[in-house]
C-alpha positions, 0 to 999 in steps of 0.5 A: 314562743319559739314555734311560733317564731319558726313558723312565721320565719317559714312562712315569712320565707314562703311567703318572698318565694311567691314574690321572687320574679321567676327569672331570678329561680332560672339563674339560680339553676344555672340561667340562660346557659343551663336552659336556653331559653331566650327570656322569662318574665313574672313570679314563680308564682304566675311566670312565662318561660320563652324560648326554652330548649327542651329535648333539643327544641326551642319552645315559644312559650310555657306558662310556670306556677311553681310551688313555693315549698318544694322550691325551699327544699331544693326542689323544683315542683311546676303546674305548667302549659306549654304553647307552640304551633305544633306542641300545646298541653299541660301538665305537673312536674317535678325536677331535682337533678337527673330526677324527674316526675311527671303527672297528670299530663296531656299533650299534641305533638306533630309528627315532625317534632317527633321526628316521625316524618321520614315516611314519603307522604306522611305529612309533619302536621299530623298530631300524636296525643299523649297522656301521661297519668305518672311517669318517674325517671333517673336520667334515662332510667325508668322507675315508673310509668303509665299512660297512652298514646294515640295517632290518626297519622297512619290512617291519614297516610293509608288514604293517600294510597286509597288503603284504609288504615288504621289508628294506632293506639300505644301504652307507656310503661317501664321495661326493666330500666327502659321507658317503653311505648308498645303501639298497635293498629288493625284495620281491614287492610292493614295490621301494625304493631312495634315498640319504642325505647325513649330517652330524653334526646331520642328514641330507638323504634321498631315497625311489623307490616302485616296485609293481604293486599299484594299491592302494598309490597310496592308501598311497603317498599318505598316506606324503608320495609323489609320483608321477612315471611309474611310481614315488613318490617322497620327499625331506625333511631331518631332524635325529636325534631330531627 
């Protein structure tokens, strides 16, 4: 009698959870102040988050359907699709603290909410496409990670100098503590290579040029390269949407 008793409780509790208007679970974390979002509407079950900061960011619109048992462990486990004119995809994530688990995840993200264009010519519009297949962090600490990265952004920025670039193509993983996106492209004009560092503001990155077009010492140049025997090379920092 008193299983059964218990497993109505769980499932009579389960069950208002479904029903508990999504805004009702924000405030509980910590409301408007702890997200900043501008406002939410619906249940956990089927909600949409406006306005949220994510990364610094103000996003138009996620779709939420979170998951009533995490949610009675203190857990916040959502399937979720975001909406916005240079950021769409969708994915899983779970949240508890500075913990974080993604899975299954697809998005594209402009180059200018990356803050990637900073280069003369390279348009903001240009997309990044990212597949994260798991990805488990502490903070800023990686515990695992794997997934790709392509963009055709480079490519499209060569052309505007009458040069063939390539496309790069980069793989997420863990480095020590360090989630770390190792990027490469090789095209009959040019070859690219370099590595990112990415924390949940930023990111430090490193860039290596290599060509035998002479001609490209100028646009090197003027793309912030320096040149170090027989490759240019970049380093910077960047925060996303800056």
């Amino acid at each position: 009698m008193a299983i059964r008793l218990s497993l109505a409780a769980l499932f009579l509790i389960a069950w208002l959870i479904i029903l508990l208007p999504l805004k009702a679970v924000m405030i509980l974390g910590g409301g408007a102040a702890a997200f900043g979002y501008q406002d939410v509407y619906g249940s956990v079950w089927s909600g949409r988050i406006y306005g949220l900061q994510a990364a610094g960011q103000r996003v138009r619109e996620i779709e939420v359907s979170l998951a009533p048992l995490p949610l009675m462990l203190g857990r916040a486990q959502a399937d979720w699709r975001v909406s916005d004119v240079d950021l769409r995809g969708d994915g899983r994530t779970s949240v508890s603290g500075d913990w974080l688990r993604a899975d299954d995840v697809s998005l594209s993200v402009s180059l200018g909410r990356l803050g990637l264009d900073s280069l003369p010519g390279l348009s903001r519009s240009e997309t990044v496409r990212i597949s994260v297949i798991e990805l488990e962090m502490d903070g800023d600490r990686c515990i695992r990670a794997a997934g790709d990265v392509r963009s055709g952004a480079l490519a499209s920025y060569a052309q505007g100098f009458g040069i063939e670039g390539p496309v790069l193509e980069g793989i997420l993983e863990c480095q020590g503590d360090d989630l770390v996106l190792e990027f490469s492209g090789d095209s009959p004009n040019l070859t690219v290579n370099g590595h990112a560092i990415l924390r949940r503001t930023g990111y430090d990155w490193t860039l290596e040029a290599r060509s035998d077009r002479g001609e490209l010492a100028d646009v090197f140049a003027l793309a912030g390269l320096e040149r170090q025997d027989d490759h240019w090379v970049r380093s910077g920092s960047a925060r996303y949407g800056e």
